[in-house]
N, C-alpha and C positions, 0 to 999 in steps of 0.2 A: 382267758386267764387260767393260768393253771396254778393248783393246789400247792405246788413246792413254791412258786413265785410269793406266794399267801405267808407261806411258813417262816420263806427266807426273810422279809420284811420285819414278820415279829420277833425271831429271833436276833436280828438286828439291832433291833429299837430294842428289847430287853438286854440288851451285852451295854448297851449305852443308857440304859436308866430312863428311857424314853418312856412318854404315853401314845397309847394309842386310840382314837377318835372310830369306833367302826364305823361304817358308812354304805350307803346304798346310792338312790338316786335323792338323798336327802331330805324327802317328803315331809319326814318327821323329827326334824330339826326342831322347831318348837317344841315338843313335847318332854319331858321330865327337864332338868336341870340345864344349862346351856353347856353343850358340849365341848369339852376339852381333850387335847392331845394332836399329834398327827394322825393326819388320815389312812386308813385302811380301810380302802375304799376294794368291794367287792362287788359293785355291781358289773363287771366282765367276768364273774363266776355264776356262768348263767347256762337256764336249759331244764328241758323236763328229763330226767334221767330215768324214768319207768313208770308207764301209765295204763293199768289192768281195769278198764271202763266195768269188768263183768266183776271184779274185786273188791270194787269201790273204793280205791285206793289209787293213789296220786305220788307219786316221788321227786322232789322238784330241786333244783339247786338255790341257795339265800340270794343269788343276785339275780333273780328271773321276776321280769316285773310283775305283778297280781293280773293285767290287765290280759296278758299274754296267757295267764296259766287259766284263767277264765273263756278266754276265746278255744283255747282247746278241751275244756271240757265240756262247753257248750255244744261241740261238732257230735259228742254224746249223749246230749239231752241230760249232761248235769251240770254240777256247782258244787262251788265251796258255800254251804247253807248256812255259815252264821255271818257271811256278808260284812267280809271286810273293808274300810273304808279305800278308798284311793288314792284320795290327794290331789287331783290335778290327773289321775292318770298314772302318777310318776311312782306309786309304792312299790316296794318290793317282795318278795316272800320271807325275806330273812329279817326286815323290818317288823313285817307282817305280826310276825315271831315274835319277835324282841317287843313289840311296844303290845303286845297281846286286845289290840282293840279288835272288838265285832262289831255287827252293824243293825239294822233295826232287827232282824228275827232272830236277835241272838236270845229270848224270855221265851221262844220257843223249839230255836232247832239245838240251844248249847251254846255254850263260845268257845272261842279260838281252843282252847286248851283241850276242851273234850273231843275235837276235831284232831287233836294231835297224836299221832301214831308214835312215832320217833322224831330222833334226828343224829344229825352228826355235827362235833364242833371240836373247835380246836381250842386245846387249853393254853396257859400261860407258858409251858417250853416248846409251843407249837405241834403239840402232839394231838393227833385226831383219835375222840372218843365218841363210843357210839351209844346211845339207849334207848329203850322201846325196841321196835319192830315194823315190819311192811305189811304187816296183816292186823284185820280189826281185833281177832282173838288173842294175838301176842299180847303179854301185857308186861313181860321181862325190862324192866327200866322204866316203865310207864311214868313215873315221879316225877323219876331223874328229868324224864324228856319234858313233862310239864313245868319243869322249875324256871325252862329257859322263856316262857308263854310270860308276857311282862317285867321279865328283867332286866330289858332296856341295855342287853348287851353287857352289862358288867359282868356277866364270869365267862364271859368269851366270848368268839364269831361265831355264830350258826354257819354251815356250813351247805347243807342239803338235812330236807324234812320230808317224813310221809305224813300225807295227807289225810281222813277220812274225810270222801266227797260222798252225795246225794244223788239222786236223780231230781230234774226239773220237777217242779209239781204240775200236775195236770189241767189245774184251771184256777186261776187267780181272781178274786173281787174286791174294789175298794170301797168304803162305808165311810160315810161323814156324817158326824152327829154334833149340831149348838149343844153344848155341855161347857158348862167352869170345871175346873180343875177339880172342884173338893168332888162335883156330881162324878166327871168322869169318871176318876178314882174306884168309885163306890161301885161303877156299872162294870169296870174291869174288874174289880174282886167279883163281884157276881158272878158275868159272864167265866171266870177263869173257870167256876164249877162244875161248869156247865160243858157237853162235850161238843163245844165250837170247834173250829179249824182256824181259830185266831192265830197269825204269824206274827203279824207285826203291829204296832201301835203307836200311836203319838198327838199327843193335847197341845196346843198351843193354841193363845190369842182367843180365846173362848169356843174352840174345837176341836172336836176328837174324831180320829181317823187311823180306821181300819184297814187291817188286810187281813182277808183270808185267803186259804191257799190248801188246796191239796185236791181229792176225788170231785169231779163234775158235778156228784148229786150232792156230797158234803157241803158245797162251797155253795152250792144254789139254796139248799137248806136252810143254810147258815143266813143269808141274805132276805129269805123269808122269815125267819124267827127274829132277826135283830132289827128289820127295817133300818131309818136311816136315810140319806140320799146317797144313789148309787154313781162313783165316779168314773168317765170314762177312761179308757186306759191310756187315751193321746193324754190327757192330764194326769192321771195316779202312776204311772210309772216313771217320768221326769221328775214327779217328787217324792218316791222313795229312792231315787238314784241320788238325790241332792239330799236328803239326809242320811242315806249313807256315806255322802262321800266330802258331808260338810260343805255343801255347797248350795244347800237352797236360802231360801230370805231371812231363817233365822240366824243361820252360823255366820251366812254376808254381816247382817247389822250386826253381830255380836263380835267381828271384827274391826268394822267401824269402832266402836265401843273401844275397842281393847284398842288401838291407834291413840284413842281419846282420852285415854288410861284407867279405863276400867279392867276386871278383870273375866274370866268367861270358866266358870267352875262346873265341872260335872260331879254328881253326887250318886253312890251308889248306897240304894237303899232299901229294906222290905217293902213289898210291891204293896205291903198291906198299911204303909207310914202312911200318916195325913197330908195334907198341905204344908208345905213350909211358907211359912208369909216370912220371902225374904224380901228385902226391894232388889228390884230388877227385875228383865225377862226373863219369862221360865217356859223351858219346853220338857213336857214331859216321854219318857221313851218306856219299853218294857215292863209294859201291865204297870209301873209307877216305880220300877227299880231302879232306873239313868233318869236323872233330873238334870239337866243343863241350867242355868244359873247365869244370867250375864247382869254384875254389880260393880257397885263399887265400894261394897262394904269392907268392913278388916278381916282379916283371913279368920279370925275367934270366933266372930259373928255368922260364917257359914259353916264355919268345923266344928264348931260346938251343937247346934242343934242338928246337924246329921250325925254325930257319934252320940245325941241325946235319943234318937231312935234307930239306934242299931247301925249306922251305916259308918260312910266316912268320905271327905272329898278330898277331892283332885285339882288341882291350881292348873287349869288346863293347857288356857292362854291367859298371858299377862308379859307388860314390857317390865318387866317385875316380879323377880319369883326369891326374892331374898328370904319367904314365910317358908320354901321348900314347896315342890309341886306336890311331891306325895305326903299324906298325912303321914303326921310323925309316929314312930314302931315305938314300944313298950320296950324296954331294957330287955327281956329275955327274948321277944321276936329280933331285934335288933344285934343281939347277939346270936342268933341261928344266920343271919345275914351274913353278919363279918364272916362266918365259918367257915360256910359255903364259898365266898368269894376266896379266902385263904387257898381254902384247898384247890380251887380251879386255877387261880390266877395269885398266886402268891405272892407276886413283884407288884402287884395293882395295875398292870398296864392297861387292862382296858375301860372306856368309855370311864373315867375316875368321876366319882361325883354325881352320874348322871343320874342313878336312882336317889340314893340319898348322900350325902355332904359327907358318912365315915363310910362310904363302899369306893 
């Protein structure tokens, strides 16, 4: 697919008052409001367009699937380290982007956004803008390029993004500890003091379960100070790949659920909040920052005591999102929203609605 084919479409659909739907391999169709408009569809704008392994830096185009730009950084013993999710497989980078999700080590390597260098997109008269840079020191547009990290595509197509990637970590360990939720909590603020090589984390079902990750003698360390039961890696590595990618036993039944018309809320919160005694499953992620939430409470009932301790949720999944997925914006963030979106996309054509119901 080429770039002017891109242009000629929007300009089209804007001379005829049209919307437009951006699109990839549609992984993340569920996610924020249900999508409207035609398709502009880019996943045949694909490919790594410049990759400096000694840079640490990645250059890739929005229609290049995740799975693909991971196999070649792999062949350099790195990664994109805040471990974006997949889907089936099927994500894309430009998705990636747009729906700004990380995955379990994002409480320690950053997320999507701090990983972001630049990018390039195209505005509402189909004109391509660029901001940030290809190097980790540029920091010229740095903002600009972070505004598009979960905007869910409403002020335009991503086009091509640079990356900052990692190198592999050296030696990896998983820890399981019988803990309830309020203990774990308490053992993760602890531990967070303390100088661990904790990557990842996650409580569910009356267990908590580590990774550490980084130097040989760190990570052996670590496994002597924390004890624990140590898991092997044919088992720990199939289940951080499934909760990164949505796909182990919790998110399976918390789809069940949601079929069933419940609904599946993630809650972002201070790692340092309590328990929330909501009814339903709860998985907790990132030292106690991503709460997952599978209920079937009233949307007040979950969004009220996560903005009572500093946080706020997210309507994740549900055959029903008429409450809005994203928590509702305050009059004056809500008008820095409309503004933004003005000036990118002035006719509203793309993705209308999908963040919130006046973008």
């Amino acid at each position: 697919m080429q770039l002017t084919q891109i242009q000629d479409q929007i300009r089209e659909a804007a001379a005829r008052g049209a919307q437009l739907e951006i699109r990839g391999h549609g992984s993340k169709a569920f996610y924020g409001q249900t999508p409207v408009g035609e398709p502009l569809d880019l996943s045949g704008f694909s490919g790594i367009s410049s990759y400096e392994p000694s840079e640490l830096v990645v250059t890739v185009k929005a229609g290049t699937p995740i799975v693909e730009l991971e196999a070649a950084l792999a062949e350099q013993g790195q990664h994109l380290a805040f471990e974006p999710p997949r889907f089936g497989g099927r994500g894309t980078v430009g998705g990636m982007v747009a729906s700004g999700l990380s995955g379990p080590a994002r409480a320690s390597a950053g997320s999507l956004r701090d990983h972001l260098l630049g990018l390039t997109m195209l505005n509402g008269q189909a004109e391509p803008l660029s901001f940030g840079g290809t190097v980790i020191k540029n920091v010229a547009g740095y903002d600009v390029a972070r505004v598009m990290a979960g905007a869910m595509g409403v002020l335009g197509p991503i086009l091509e993004v640079s990356l900052k990637v990692l190198p592999l970590p050296v030696a990896q360990a998983t820890l399981r500890f019988e803990l309830s939720q309020a203990n774990a909590l308490n053992q993760l603020n602890r531990w967070g003091g303390m100088p661990l090589p904790i990557q990842a984390s996650a409580c569910w079902d009356g267990a908590l379960v580590l990774r550490l990750a980084g130097a040989e003698a760190a990570v052996h360390s670590a496994i002597q100070t924390l004890g624990g039961e140590e898991i092997p890696d044919a088992l720990a590595l199939p289940f951080w790949r499934g909760l990164r990618d949505h796909s182990d036993e919790f998110f399976v039944g918390a789809e069940r659920a949601v079929q069933g018309g419940a609904q599946l809320w993630r809650l972002s919160l201070p790692q340092t909040a309590p328990v929330l005694n909501l009814h339903g499953e709860q998985l907790v992620e990132w030292g106690g920052a991503q709460r997952w939430v599978t209920t079937a409470l009233p949307a007040a009932q979950v969004r009220e005591p996560a903005a009572s301790h500093g946080g706020h949720a997210t309507l994740f999944r549900s055959r029903d999102k008429s409450v809005g997925a994203f928590a509702p914006l305050t009059g004056p963030l809500l008008s820095i929203h409309q503004r933004l979106k003005a000036s990118f996309d002035p006719q509203a054509l793309f993705n209308p609605g999908r963040l919130y119901e006046q973008l």
